[in-house]
N, C-alpha and C positions, 0 to 999 in steps of 0.2 A: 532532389532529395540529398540531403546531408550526409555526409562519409557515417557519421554519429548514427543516424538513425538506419540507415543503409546496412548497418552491422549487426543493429537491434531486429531487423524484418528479417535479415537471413538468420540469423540464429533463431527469432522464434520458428520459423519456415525447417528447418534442420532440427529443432528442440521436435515440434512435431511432426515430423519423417520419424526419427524415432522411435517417438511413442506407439506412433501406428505400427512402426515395425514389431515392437515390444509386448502389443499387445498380442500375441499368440496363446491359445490355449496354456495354463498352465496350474498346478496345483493350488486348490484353495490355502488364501491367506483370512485373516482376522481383517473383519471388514473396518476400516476407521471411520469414525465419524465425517459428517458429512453436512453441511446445511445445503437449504435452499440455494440450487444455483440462480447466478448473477444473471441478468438479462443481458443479450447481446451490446455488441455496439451501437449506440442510436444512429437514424439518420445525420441526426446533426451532432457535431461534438461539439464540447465545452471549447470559449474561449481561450486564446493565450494571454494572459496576465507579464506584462512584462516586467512592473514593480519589484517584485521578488527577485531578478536578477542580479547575483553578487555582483560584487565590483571584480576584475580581474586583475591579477598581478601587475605591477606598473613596465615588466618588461613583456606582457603577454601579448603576441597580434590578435588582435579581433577579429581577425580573418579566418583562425583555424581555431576558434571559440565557439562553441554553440551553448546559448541559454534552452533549458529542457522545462517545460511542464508536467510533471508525473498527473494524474486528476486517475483519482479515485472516486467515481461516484454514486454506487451501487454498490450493493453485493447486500452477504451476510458475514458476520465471525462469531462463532460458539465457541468457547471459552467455559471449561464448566458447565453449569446448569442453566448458564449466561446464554440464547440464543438471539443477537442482537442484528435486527436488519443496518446498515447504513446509508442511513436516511439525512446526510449533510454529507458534502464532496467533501475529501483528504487531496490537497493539492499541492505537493512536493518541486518545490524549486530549485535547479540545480546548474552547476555551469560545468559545461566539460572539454578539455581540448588535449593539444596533446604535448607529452606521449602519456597517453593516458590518466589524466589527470582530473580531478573530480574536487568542485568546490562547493561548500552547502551554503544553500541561500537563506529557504524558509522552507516550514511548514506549517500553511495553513488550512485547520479546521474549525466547527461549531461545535457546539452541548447539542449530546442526541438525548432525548427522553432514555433511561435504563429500565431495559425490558424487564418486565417478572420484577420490578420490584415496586413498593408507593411512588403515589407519582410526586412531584418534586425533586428528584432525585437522576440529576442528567450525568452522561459518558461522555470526555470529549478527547479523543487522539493528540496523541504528543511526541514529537520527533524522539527514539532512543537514542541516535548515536549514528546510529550506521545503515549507509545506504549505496548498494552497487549495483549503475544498470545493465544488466546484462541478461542472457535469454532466463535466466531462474533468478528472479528478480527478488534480491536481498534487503531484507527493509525491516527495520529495527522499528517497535512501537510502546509506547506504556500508556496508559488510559487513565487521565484521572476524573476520581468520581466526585460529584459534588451535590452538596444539597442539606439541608437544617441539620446540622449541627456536625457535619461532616469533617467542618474545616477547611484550611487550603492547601493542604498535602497528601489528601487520600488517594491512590493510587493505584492500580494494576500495575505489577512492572515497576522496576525503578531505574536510576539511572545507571546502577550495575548491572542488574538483570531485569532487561525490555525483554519484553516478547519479539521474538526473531522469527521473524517469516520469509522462508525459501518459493516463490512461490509459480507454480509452473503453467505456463499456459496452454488453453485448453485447447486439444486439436477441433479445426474450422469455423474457427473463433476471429482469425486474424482480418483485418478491415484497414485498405488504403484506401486513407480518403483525398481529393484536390486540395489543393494549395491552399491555406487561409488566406485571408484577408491582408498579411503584412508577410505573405512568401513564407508563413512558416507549415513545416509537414505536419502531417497529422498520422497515427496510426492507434487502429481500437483494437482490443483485443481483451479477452476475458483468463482470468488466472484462478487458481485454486491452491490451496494449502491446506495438508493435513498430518504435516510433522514438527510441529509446535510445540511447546509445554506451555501454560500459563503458571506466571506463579501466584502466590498468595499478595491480598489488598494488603495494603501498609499503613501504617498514621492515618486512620481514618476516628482521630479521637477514643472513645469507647465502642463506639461502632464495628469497629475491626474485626473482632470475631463474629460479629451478626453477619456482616457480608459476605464473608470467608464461607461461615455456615450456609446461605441463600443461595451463594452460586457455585456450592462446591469446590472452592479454590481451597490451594491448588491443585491444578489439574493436569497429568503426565501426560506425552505424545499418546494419541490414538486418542483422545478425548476432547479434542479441539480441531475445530477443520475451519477456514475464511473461504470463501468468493465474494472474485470484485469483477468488476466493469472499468476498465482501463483504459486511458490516453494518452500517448506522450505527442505533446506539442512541441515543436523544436524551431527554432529560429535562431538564426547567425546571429551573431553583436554586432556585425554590420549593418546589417539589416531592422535592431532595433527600434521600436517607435520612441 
């Protein structure tokens, strides 16, 4: 197991000691929203995709470089009046080594059908900006909407303000799995977030207020909550196929 990933299993392992400890009797609070939770880890987890791998600094060793697979491929996010399951994997590439140092690769996703509204009208995830892996896993997102007469700029989120998810993972959720197939680790685990804001759709042509009006955007913290199904795939650049 990677130093890299070795730090992400005890922190989540310590995020959740925690929580269990945290959870003691205590005064009611205002409940936050909440969707459908995410299904466990599968048996078997997605692929490592090595393509995505940035290239590394030209004085970087490969040696203390790990390529990461983030895979999102489950859950839900509510957003508004928006209750949307995630029904295409979010697969976040990223290189990390040290002292601490974090390079973005890719992020890819597909068009999800958009719940609650006519059909023709798909969501598809879009990197915001910012992403750090650590046990409250920080992940920047803007969602653009598309569909007859939409255009190609209509948005959730923009490149100023994505939607920012801190997101914490769920106590006895965590899952070590054997080695892949090219020696890279694998670890599943399921996360939840429910201190969000969404904001309002953008350049969505004439459309803009229609959508805003449908899904209630924008929407303040306590009115938004995600679950996902989580995997970080890790393999050295050594080791690369």
């Amino acid at each position: 197991m990677t130093k890299a990933v070795r730090r992400m299993v005890v922190g989540i392992a310590c995020a959740l000691s925690f929580l269990a400890a945290a959870s003691l009797p205590a005064q009611a609070a205002p409940t936050p929203a909440r969707p459908e939770p995410a299904p466990p880890p599968a048996d078997v987890p997605p692929a490592f995709v090595a393509d995505a791998c940035p290239s590394l600094p030209p004085d970087a060793d490969p040696a203390q470089w790990t390529c990461g697979n983030m895979v999102f491929d489950a859950g839900y996010i509510r957003m508004g009046r928006l209750d949307q399951p995630l029904t295409e994997p979010i697969r976040l590439t990223v290189a990390y080594g040290p002292p601490d140092q974090l390079i973005f690769g890719r992020l890819d996703s597909r068009p999800m059908r958009l719940a609650g509204l006519p059909v023709g009208v798909w969501i598809t995830p879009e990197y915001g900006g910012h992403f750090t892996p650590t046990t409250f896993t920080e992940l920047s997102l803007r969602f653009r909407l598309t569909g007859p007469g939409l255009g190609q700029n209509c948005h959730i989120g923009t490149v100023d303000e994505p939607i920012a998810f801190t997101m914490t993972p769920v106590a006895g959720s965590l899952r070590i799995y054997p080695l892949g197939p090219n020696g890279e680790d694998i670890v599943g685990a399921n996360y939840t977030e429910t201190s969000f804001a969404t904001p309002k759709a953008t350049d969505c042509n004439g459309f803009t207020p229609t959508i805003n009006a449908a899904l209630d955007l924008p929407s303040p913290t306590g009115r938004n909550a995600a679950s996902f199904r989580f995997y970080l795939l890790a393999l050295n650049y050594t080791q690369l196929p």
